[in-house]
N, C-alpha and C positions, 0 to 999 in steps of 0.2 A: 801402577807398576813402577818402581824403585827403577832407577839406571846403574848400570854396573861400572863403575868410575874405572875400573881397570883395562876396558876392553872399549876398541874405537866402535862407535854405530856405524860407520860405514871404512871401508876401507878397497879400493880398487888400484888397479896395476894395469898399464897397458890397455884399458877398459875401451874395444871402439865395435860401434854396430855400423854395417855396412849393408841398403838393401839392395833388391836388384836392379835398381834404376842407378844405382851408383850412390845415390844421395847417403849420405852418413853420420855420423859423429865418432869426436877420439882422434887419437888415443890421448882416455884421461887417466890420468894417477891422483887418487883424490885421498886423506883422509878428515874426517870428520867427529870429533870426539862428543859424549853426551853433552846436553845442552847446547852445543853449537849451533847457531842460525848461518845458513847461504843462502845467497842468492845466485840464481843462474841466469844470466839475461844475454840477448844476441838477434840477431835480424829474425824476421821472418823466416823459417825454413832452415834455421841454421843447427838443428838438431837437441833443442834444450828441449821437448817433450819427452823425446825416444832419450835421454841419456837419464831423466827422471824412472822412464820406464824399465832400463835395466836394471836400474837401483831393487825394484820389486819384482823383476823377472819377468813383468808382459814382455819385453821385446830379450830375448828370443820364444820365451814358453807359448806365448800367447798371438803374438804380431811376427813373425818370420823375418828371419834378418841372420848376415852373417858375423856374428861376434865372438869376437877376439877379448883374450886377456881376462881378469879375473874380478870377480867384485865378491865382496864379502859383509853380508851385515847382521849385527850383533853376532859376531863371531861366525856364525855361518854362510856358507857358500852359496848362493845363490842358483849357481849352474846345479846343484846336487839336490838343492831344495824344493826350488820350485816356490811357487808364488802362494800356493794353501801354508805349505812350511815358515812362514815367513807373515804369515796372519795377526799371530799375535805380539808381532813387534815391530810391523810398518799400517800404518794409514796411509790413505789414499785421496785424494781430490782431484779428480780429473778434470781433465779443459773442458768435456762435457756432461754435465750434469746430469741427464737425460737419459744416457747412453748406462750410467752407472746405478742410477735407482731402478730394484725389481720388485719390488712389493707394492701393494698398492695403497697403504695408510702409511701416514708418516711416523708414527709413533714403533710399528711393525719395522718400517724401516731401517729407524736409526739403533733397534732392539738387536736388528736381525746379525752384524758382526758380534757382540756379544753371545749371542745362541749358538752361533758358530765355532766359539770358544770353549764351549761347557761351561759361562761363568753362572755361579748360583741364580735361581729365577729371584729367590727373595732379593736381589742384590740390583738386578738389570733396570727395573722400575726407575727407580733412583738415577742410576747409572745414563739414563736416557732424559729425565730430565734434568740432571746438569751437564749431559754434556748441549740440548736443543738452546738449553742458556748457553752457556759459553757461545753458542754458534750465533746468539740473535735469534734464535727461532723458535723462543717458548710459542709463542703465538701463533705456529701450524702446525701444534700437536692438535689432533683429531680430525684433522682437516685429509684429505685424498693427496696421492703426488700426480694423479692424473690433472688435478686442478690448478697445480701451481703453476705461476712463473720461471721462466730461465733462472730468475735471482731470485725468488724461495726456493726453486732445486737443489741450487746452489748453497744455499745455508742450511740445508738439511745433508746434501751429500757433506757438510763439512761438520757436523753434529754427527754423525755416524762413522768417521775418520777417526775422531776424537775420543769417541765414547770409552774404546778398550784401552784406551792411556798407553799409547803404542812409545817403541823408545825412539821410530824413527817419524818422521811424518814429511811427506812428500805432495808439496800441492802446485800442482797446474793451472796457473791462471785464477787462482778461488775471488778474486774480485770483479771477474771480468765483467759478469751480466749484475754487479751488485749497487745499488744506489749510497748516500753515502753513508747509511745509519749501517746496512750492510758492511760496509770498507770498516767503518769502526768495532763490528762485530768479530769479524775477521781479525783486525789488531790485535784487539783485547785475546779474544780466545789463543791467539800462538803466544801471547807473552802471558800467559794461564798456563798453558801445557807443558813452556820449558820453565817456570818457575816453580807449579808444584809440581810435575811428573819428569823432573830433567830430560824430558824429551829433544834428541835435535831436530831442524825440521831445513829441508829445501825447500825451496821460493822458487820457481817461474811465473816471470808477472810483469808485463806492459806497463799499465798504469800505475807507474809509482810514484806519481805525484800526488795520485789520490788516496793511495796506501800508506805516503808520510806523512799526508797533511803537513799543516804549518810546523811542525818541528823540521821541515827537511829531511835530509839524507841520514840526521844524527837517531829518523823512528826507523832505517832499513838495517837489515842485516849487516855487520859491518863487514865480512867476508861476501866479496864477489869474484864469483867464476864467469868470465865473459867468453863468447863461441863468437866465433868469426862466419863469414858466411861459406866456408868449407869444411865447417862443423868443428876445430879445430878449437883451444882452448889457447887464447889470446892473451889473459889477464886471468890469475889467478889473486888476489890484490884485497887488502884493508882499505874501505875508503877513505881513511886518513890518507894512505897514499896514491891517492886520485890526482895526478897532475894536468892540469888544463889541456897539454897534446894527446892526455889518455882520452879525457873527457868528448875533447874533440873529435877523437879517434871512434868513441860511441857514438856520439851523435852524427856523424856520419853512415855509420852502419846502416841509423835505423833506431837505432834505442831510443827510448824512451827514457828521461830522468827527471829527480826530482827536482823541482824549481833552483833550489839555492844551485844544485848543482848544473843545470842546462845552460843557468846565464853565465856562471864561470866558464861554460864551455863557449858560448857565442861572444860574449865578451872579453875574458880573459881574466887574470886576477889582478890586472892595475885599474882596471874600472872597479870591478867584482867585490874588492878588498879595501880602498884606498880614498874612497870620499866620502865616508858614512852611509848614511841606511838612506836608500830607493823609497821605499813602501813608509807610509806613514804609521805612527809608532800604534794606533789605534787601529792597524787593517784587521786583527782577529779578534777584535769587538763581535761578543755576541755569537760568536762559533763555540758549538760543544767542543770540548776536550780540545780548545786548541790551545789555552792556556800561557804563559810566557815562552816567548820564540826565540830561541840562538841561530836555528837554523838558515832559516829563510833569509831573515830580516838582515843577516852577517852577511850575506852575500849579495841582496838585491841594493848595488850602492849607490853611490856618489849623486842624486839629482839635490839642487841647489836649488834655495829659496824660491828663486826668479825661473824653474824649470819644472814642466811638470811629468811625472816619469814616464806618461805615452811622449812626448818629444825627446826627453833623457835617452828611451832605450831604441826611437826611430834613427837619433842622431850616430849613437854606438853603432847601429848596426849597420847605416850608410846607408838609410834609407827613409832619410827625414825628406824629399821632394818626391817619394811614389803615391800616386793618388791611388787610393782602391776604389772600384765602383760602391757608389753610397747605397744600401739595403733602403727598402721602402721605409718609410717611415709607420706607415700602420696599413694592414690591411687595404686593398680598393678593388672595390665591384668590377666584375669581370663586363667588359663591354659588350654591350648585345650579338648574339651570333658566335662566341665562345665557349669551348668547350667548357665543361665544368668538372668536376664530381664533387657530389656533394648528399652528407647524410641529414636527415631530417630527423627528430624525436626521434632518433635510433637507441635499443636499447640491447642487449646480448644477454643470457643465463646459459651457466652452465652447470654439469653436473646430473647426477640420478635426479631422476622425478621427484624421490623423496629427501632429498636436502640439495635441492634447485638452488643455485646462488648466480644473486644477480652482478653478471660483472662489468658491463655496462649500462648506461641511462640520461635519458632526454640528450642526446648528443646531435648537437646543429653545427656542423661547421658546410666550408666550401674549399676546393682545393683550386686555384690555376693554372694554366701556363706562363711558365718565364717564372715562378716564385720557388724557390727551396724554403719550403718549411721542414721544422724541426716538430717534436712530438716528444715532453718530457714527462716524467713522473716517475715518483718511486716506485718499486717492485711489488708487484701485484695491482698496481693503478688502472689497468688494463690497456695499455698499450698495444703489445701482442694481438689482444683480441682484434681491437680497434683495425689495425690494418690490414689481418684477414679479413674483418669482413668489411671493410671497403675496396678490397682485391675479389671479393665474389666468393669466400670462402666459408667464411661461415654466415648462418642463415642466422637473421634478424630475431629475438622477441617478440619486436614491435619496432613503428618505424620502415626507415627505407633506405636504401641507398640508388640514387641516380648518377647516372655520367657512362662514357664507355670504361668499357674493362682494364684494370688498372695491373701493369705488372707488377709481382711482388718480390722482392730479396728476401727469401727466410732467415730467422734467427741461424737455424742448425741448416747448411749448406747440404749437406747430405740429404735435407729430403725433397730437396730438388731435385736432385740428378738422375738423370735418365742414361745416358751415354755411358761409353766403354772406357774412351777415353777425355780427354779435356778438348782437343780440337772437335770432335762429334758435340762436346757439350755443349761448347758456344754455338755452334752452326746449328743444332738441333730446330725444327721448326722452320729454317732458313732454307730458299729457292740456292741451287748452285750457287748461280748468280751471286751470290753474298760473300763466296769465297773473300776477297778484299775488306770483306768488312769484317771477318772473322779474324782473317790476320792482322789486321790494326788492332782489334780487341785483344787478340794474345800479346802482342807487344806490348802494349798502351798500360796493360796490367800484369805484366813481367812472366809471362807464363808458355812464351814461346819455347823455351828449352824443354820443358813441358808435356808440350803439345802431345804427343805420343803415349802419355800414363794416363794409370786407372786416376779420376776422377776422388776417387776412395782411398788412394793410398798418397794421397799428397798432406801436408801439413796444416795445420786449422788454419793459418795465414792464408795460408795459400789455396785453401779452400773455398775464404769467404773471397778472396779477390776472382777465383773462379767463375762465383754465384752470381756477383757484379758483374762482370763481363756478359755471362751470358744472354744478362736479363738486358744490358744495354742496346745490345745489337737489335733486341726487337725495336718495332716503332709505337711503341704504346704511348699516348699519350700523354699517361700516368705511370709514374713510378714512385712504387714505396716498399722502401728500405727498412730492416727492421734489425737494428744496433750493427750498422755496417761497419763500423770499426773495431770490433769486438774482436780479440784475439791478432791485430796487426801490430807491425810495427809503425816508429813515429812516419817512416817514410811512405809506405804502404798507404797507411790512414789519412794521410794528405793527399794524398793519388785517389786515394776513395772520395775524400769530399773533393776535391776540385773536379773530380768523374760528375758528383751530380749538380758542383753546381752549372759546369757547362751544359748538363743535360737540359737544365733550368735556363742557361742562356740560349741553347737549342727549340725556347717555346713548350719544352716540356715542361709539366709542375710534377712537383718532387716534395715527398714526404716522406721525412726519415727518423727515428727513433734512436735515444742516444743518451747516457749518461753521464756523457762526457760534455759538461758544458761550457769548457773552452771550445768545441769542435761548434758545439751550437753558435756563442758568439761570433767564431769568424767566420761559418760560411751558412749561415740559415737567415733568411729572410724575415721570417716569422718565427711564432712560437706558439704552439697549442700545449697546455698545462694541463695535465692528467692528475685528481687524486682521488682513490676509492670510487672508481669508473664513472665519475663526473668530471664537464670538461671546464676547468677552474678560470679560463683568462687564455685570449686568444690576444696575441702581444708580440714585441717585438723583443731579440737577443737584450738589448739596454734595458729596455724598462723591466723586463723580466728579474736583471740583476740589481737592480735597485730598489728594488720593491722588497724589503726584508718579510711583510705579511706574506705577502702571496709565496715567496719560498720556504718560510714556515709554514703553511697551511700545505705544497707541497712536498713538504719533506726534500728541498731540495737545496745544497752545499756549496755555491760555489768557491773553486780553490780560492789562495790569498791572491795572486796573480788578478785574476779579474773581478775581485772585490775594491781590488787598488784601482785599477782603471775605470771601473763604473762608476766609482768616485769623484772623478776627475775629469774624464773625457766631458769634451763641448757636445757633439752626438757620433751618430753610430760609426760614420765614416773616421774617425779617429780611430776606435776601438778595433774596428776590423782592419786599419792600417799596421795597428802594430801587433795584433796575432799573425796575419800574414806575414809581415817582416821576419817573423822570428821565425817560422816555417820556412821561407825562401833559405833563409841563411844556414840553417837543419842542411836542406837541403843542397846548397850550396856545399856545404861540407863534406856530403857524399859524392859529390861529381869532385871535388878535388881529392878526396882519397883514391 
C-alpha cells in the first residue's frame, strides 16, 4: 500500500491516558509524517507502552483508561474508529508475543490479518511468504505456534504486522526475547517496510545496543521522544542534538543507549571526542553486517599506546582501585554433603504424537550453591524447556532430574500470579511472620508505591521486577530465572542481576537465561551453551567470548564493547571490573538526578 505524502500518519493534540491508579502518560502533541521512524524510550513504567497503544486505540477501546485529547491516524480519528477501523493501516507488535498469536499454525497466522482485509486469496500465499522473510522467519512456516519460543513468537508476531504493508507500524519491544540473527531480522525488515511501502514506524525498545550494533546510534531512528518517570514527554530531540547533560540526563533515568552514545554520557565529549579511537580498528572482524563503523569507534576514545581500554575506561570513570570479586575460574565439584541439582541423559519432546519434535537431549549438567550461572542460546535452543523441567515442570523423555525443588521466574510474569494485588503476591505462600521480609522485597524492587494494585494492571517492567520479588522471598535453594531482564530498564536490570547474584552470595545457586551477554559477563559465573537442544560447552563468561567457534556454532554475537575487552583483559576479574564500573556510574547518575 502506497503512502499518502499529503496527509500526516499520525498526528495528536493534547493526547494523555490517565488510569485509575493514577499512573499515566501525556499530554503529548506529536506529529509524524509518512516514512518517519521514532523512537520512544523512558524508565521502566514511564508510560511508552500505553502511549503506543493509543496510537491504535487499545487504550481506551480495549484497556480502560481516562483519555484526554485527540489522536488522528491516516487521517482518521481514532476515538470514532476504533481499533478494527484502523486495521488496514497500523500493525502491531506487542511486548508480548504470546498474548497476540490465536491460531495455532504459523503460516494461518501470519495469513490471518490479511483474511481480515478481504485481500485476494490468489494474492495472500505470497504475501505471507515475504513478509515470514522479511521477519527472519521463513523457517517456522509449517511448524505450530504452540511449539515456539518467546523469540520465534516474536518473529512471527512481527511477519503478520508486516504482511498488510500497513502506513503505520507500532512495535513494542520486537527485540526483546530475540537472539542476535533475530535483532538483524528485525533491522532489515523496518528498513524494508519504510523504503518500499513508505511506511512510518514507532520504536519502543531497551536494548539498543543490540538493535544498532556496531554502526551505533547513526542505525536508530534519528527522532526521539523521551517520557520521564511521570510519564511526561522530556525530549522530543534529533539525536544530532544529543548533548552530553541530555545524555546523562537518560542514563540516569534508566535508559538504555547505544554504546557510542552511553560513553559520551559516562565520560563526556573531551574523553569521548578528543584522543582518537578506544576499540582497536579490527573489533568488528568477522561480525555479519557490521561492516565499516563511524559510529562506535568515533566515540569509544582516547586509550594510548601504553594503555589498555579496560584501564583507559576504569581510570575515566574513577574506578581504576575497585577490586570486583573474581568469578570461578571453571566449574568445581560440589563438596560432599551439598546440595546439588543436577540433570542426567535428560532429554524433552514436544508437540502431537504425530510430529513429536525433540527439543532437548543427552543433557548432563550440575547446578550449586554460591555459583550464578548463566544459560545461552539462540532462540529455539531450548532454554525455556530446559528450566521448566529442571523446576519440576515438565516431565522428562528420558533421563532425570535430581536435587530439591527449584524455584522458577517465568518468561511471561502473568503466569505466575496468583494474587489480587502485589503485596499478597510476594507474601503469597509465606507464614505472617514474613511480613518484614515482604517489605524489604517491595522496596528492594521499587514496588512499594505499588503495593495496593492488581498484579495485572502494572507495566511489563514492572511486572518482571514483581515476578523476581516474589520468587526471592521463598528459601529455595534453587533459583532459575528465565530472561530476567527482559523488558527492564538499564537501572531495573542491574537491580535484577545484583538481586541473583547476592542470592548466589546467599549459598543459593542461581540459573538464569539471557540474551544479553554483557549482563552474562558481568555477573554469571558460568556458562552453559545451548544449540538445537544440545548442551554445547559448559564454560566460563571469558572463554565463552573468545572462543569465535563455539559462538559460531551457537549463534551467538557479542556486542563490540566486550569483543574489545575479551581481547585484552589478563582474566576474568578485569572484565567484570569494568562492566560494573560502568553500571555503578549509570547508576550513580540516577541518585544524583
Amino acid at each position: 500500500m502506497s503512502a499518502d505524502v499529503t496527509t500526516a500518519v499520525v498526528e495528536t493534540t493534547g493526547l494523555e491516558a490517565v488510569y485509575g491508579t493514577g499512573d499515566g502518560v501525556g499530554p503529548v502533541d506529536l506529529r509524524i509524517e509518512p516514512g518517519q521512524s521514532v523512537l520512544v524510550l523512558g524508565p521502566s513504567g514511564s508510560g511508552k507502552s500505553t502511549l503506543l497503544r493509543m496510537l491504535h486505540g487499545a487504550v481506551p477501546h480495549a484497556v480502560h483508561a481516562q483519555v484526554d485529547g485527540e489522536v488522528r491516524v491516516a487521517g482518521r480519528s481514532v476515538a470514532g474508529t476504533g481499533i478494527a477501523g484502523l486495521a488496514d493501516v497500523v500493525g502491531v507488535v506487542g511486548q508480548d508475543p504470546e498474548s497476540g498469536v490465536c491460531l495455532p499454525d504459523v503460516l494461518d497466522e501470519v495469513a490471518f490479518p490479511l483474511e481480515n482485509l478481504a485481500v485476494d486469496p490468489g494474492l495472500i500465499g505470497s504475501a505471507v511468504r515475504t513478509a515470514l522473510d522479511r521477519a527472519g522467519a521463513s523457517g517456522l512456516a509449517g511448524r505450530a505456534t504452540s511449539e515456539l519460543s518467546g523469540g520465534e513468537l516474536q518473529r512471527v508476531a512481527l511477519a503478520a504486522a508486516i504482511a498488510p504493508s500497513p502506513r503505520l507500524l507500532l512495535l513494542d519491544e520486537p527485540t526483546s526475547m530475540l537472539d542476535a540473527d533475530g535483532i538483524d531480522a528485525v533491522r532489515r525488515a523496518l528498513d524494508v517496510v519504510r523504503r518500499e511501502t513508505g511506511a512510518a514506524w514507532v520504536l519502543v525498545e531497551h536494548r539498543l545496543d543490540e538493535l544498532a550494533g556496531d554502526a551505533g546510534a547513526a542505525a536508530l531512528p534519528d527522532r526521539w521522544i523521551v517520557l520521564g518517570k511521570d510519564g511526561r514527554v522530556r525530549h522530543d530531540v534529533a539525536v544530532a542534538d544529543l548533548t552530553v547533560p541530555v545524555l546523562r540526563e537518560l542514563v540516569g533515568e534508566g535508559c538504555w543507549l547505544p554504546l557510542d552514545l552511553e560513553l559520551r554520557a559516562l565520560l563526556g565529549d573531551g574523553v569521548a571526542r578528543s584522543r582518537g579511537a578506544l576499540l582497536p580498528s579490527d573489533y568488528a572482524r568477522k561480525q555479519p553486517d557490521s561492516g565499516p563503523n563511524d559510529g562506535v569507534e568515533a566515540h569509544l576514545a582516547g586509550a594510548g599506546e601504553d594503555e589498555s581500554l579496560a584501564a583507559r575506561l576504569l581510570r575515566e570513570l574513577g574506578r581504576d582501585d575497585d577490586v570486583a570479586p573474581a568469578p570461578d575460574a571453571a566449574p568445581r565439584p560440589a563438596p560432599p554433603g551439598t546440595p546439588t541439582l543436577r540433570a542426567t541423559a535428560l532429554a524433552v519432546a514436544r508437540g502431537p504424537r504425530a510430529r513429536r519434535r525433540e527439543v532437548l537431549r543427552d543433557i548432563d549438567l550440575e547446578l550449586r550453591p554460591g555459583t550464578t550461572t548463566a544459560l545461552v542460546g539462540a532462540n529455539g535452543s531450548g532454554k525455556s524447556t530446559l528450566l521448566a523441567c529442571l523446576a519440576g515442570l515438565d516431565k522428562p523423555a528420558a533421563g532425570s532430574v535430581q536435587g530439591p525443588r527449584a524455584g522458577l521466574v517465568f518468561q511471561n510474569p502473568e503466569h505466575q500470579f496468583t494474587a489480587t494485588t502485589v503485596r499478597q503476591e510476594v507474601a503469597h505462600g509465606l507464614p505472617p511472620d514474613a511480613a518484614p521480609r515482604v517489605e524489604q522485597a517491595l522496596a528492594r524492587f521499587g514496588l512499594t508505591r505499588l503495593a495496593d494494585h492488581s498484579p495485572y494492571k502494572l507495566s511489563g517492567g514492572q511486572k518482571r521486577r514483581l515476578s523476581l520479588a516474589a520468587m526471592l522471598v521463598h528459601e529455595h535453594p534453587f533459583l532459575l530465572a528465565d530472561e530476567p531482564g527482559f523488558g527492564l530498564d538499564r537501572h531495573a536490570s542491574v537491580g535484577v542481576l545484583r538481586a541473583l547474584r547476592d542470592a548466589a552470595a546467599g549459598d543459593k545457586g542461581v540459573l538464569f537465561s539471557s540474551h544479553d551477554l554483557r549482563a552474562v559477563a558481568g555477573y554469571a559465573d558460568r556458562v552453559l551453551v545451548l544449540a538445537d537442544g544440545a548442551l554445547l560447552a559448559d564454560t566460563t563468561p571469558l572463554d565463552l567470548l573468545r572462543d569465535e567457534t563455539l559462538l559460531a556454532s551457537a549463534r551467538l554475537r557479542p556486542p563490540a564493547l566486550l569483543r574489545a575487552l575479551a581481547g585484552e583483559v589478563g582474566d576474568a576479574r578485569d572484565l567484570v571490573r569494568v562492566l560494573r564500573a560502568m553500571d555503578d556510574t549509570a547508576l550513580a547518575l540516577g541518585v544524583a538526578e
